[in-house]
C-alpha positions in Angstrom: 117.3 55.7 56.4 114.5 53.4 56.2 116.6 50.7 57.7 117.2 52.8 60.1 113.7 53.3 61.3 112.6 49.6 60.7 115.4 48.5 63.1 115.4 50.9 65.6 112.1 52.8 65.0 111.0 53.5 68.5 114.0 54.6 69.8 114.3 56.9 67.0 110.7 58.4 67.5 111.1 59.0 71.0 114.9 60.5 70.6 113.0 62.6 67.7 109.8 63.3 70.0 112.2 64.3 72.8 114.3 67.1 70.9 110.7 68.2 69.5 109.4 68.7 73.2 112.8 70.5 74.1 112.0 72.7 71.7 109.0 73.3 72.3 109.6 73.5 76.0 112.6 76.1 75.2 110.4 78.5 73.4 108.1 78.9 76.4 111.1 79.4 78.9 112.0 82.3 76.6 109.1 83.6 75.8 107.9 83.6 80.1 111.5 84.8 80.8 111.0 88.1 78.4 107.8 89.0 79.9 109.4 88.9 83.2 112.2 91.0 82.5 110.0 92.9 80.7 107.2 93.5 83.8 110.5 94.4 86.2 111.6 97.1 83.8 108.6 98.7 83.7 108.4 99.0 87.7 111.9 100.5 87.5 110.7 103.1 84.4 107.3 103.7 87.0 109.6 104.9 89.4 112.1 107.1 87.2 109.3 108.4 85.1 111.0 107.4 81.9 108.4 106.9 79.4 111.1 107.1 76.7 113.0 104.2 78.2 109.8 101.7 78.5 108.9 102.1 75.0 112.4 101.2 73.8 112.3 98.3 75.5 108.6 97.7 74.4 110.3 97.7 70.8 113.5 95.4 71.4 111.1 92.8 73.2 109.0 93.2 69.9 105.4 93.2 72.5 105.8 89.6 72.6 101.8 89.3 74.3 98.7 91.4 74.4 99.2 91.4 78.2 102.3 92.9 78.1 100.7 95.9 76.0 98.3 95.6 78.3 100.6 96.4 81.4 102.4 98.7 80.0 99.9 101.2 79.1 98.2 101.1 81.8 101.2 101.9 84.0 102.5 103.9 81.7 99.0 106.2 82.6 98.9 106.0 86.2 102.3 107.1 86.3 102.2 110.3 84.1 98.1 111.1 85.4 97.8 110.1 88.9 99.1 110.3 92.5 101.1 106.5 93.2 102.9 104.5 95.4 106.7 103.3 95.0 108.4 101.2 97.0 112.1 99.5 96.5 113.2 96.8 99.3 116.5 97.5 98.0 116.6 101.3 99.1 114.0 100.8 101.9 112.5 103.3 100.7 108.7 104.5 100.2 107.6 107.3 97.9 104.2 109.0 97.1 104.2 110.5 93.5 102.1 112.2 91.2 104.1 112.2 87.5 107.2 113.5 88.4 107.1 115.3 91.3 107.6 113.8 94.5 104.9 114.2 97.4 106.1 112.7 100.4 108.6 110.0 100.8 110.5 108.2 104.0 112.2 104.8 105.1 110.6 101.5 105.5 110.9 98.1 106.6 110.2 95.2 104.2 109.5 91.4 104.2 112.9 89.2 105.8 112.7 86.8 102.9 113.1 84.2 105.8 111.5 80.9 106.0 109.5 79.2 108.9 108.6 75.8 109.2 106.3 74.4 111.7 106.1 70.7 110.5 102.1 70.1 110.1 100.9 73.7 111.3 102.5 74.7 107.5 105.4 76.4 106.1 105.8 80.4 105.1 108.2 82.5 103.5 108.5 86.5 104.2 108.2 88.1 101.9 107.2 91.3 100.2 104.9 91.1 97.4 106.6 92.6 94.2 104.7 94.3 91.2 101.8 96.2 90.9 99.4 96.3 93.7 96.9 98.3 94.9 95.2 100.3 98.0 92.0 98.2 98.7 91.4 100.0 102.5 92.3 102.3 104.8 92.2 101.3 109.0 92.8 103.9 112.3 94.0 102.1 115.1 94.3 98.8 113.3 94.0 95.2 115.2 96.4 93.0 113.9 94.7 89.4 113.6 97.9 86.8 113.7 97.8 84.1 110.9 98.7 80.6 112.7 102.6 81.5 111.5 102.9 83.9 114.3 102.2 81.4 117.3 104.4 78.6 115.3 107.3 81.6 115.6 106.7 82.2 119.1 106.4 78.6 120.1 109.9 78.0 118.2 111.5 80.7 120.0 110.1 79.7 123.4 110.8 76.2 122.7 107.5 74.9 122.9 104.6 73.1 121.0 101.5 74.5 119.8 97.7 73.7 120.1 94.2 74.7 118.5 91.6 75.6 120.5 88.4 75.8 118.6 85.1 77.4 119.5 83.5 75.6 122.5 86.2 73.4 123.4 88.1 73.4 126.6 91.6 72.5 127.1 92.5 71.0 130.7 95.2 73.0 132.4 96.1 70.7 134.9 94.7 72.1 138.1 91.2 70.8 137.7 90.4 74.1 135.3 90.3 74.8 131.7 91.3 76.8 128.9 87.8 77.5 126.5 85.7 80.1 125.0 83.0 82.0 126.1 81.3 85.0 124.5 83.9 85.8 122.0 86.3 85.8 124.5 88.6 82.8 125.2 88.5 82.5 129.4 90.4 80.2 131.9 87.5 78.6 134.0 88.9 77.6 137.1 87.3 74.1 139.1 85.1 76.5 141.6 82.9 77.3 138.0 84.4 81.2 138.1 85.5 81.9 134.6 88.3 84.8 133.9 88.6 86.7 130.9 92.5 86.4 129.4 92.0 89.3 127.7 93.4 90.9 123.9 96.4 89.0 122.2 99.8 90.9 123.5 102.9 90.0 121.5 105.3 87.8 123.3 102.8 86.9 126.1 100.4 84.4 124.2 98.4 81.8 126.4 100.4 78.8 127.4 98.8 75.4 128.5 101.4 72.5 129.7 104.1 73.4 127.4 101.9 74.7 124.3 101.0 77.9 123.4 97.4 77.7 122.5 96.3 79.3 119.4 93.1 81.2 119.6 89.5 80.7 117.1 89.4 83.8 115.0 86.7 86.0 116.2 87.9 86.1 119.6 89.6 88.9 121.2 92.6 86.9 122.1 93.2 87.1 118.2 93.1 90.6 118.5 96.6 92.5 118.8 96.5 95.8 119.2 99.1 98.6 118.5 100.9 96.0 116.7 100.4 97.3 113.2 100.9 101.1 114.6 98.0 103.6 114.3 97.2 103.4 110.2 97.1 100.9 107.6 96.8 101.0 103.9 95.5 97.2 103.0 96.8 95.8 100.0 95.1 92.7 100.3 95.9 89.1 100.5 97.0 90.2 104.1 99.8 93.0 103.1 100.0 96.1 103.8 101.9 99.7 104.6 101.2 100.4 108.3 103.2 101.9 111.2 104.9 100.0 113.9 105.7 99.5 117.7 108.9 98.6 116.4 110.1 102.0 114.9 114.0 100.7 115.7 113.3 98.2 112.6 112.7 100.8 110.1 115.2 100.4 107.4 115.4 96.6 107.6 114.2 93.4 105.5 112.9 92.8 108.7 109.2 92.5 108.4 107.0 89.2 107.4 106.2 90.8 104.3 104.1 94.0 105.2 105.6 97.4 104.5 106.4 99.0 107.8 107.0 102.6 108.2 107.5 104.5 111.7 103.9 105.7 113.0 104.6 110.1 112.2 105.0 109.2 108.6 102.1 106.8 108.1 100.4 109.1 109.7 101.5 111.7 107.6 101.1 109.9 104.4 97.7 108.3 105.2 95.1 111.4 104.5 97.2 111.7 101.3 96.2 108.0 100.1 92.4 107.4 98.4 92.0 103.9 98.1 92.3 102.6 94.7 95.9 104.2 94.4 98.7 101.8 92.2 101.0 100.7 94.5 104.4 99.7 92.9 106.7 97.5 94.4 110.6 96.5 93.5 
């Protein structure tokens, strides 16, 4: 043995370093891959109201993490004590609960799971945001305020290419005039000085200036879509949310870029059931 390790000693420490590291590396796979498993199943007991179910598998994971005690009582409680949201993509399906009666439910559309590249203007995925979430605000009438994903989508589909106009800046059109922004507003000032207003953000109809649609600051009302995100929202932050739709034919769909649609009667319905701070569950 010593022979061994006088010869060849440092290719025997770093074969012995590299099955220590494997080791280690194969403990931590396991132990992240239980409390995943684990975190799903409770979402599924949330929904089915089995209690007995999510402590038998709180016993054959052994509680492997104080977090994962953590999550589970605290679901656990909201499920049995008060009103909650579930959602499965899978079904399309929403459902208001309180223990285990069922308050309201109906059909949904959910995130695509597709992805969009736009080169240097970024990359997305859409999807919708699974696990526990919550209701942080509630909007009437909401405006819809695109992120830069939605003009990269339109430009692709349109075939063409995309620019910023910021605050203040003015983009020749070609015709002597330009594209800029003036009092919140983003205007096409034509050569004669006269200034026109282009108005709110419609979907599908986004300003175009020699082959690029121009995206608009934030803050201006060309940002500003309305009836896009139906007539209530329940925010979920980060961007997501449950809200109706002008698009009720998509209901029932992975359709969505990760918000939760539903069709604008049961939003309505279900919206002056909601108090913010109500768990939302999502599978």
């Amino acid at each position: 043995m010593g022979k061994i390790f006088s010869y060849g000693g440092r290719t025997v420490w770093m074969l012995v370093s590299g099955f220590v590291l494997a080791a280690i590396l194969s403990v931590m796979l396991l132990t992240k891959t239980a409390e995943l498993r684990y975190e799903r199943d409770v979402n599924r007991m949330v929904y089915n109201d089995n209690l007995g179910v999510l402590n038998e598998i709180k016993g054959k994971l052994g509680m492997t993490t104080d977090s994962l005690k953590s999550l589970m009582s605290e679901t656990a409680a909201e499920a049995a004590n008060e009103p909650y949201i579930v959602v499965s993509m899978a079904d399309h399906q929403l459902w208001y609960k309180q223990g285990k009666e069922v308050l309201f439910e109906a059909p949904v559309a959910t995130g695509s799971g597709k992805e969009l590249v736009g080169g240097s203007n970024g990359q997305w995925r859409f999807e919708t945001p699974r696990g526990r979430l919550t209701v942080k605000a509630k909007d009437e009438n909401p405006a819809w305020v695109p992120p830069d994903w939605h003009y990269v989508e339109q430009a692709h589909k349109k075939g063409l290419g995309i620019v910023h106009l910021d605050p203040g800046e003015a983009l020749p059109t070609g015709d002597g005039g330009v594209i800029t922004t003036q009092n919140g507003e983003v205007v096409r000032r034509y050569s004669s000085g006269q200034a026109v207003s282009l108005g709110g953000g419609v979907e599908g109809k986004e300003i175009v200036v020699n082959g690029n649609i121009v995206v608009p600051p934030y803050g201006t009302t060309a940002r500003r879509y309305m009836g896009v995100l139906g007539t209530r929202r329940l925010e979920l932050g980060d961007g997501y949310g449950i809200h109706g739709t002008d698009h009720p034919e998509t209901i029932g769909q992975s359709v969505s870029h990760g918000c939760v649609r539903m069709r604008n009667a049961d939003i309505e319905r279900l919206y002056p059931m909601v108090a913010v701070g109500t768990p939302v569950y999502i599978y």
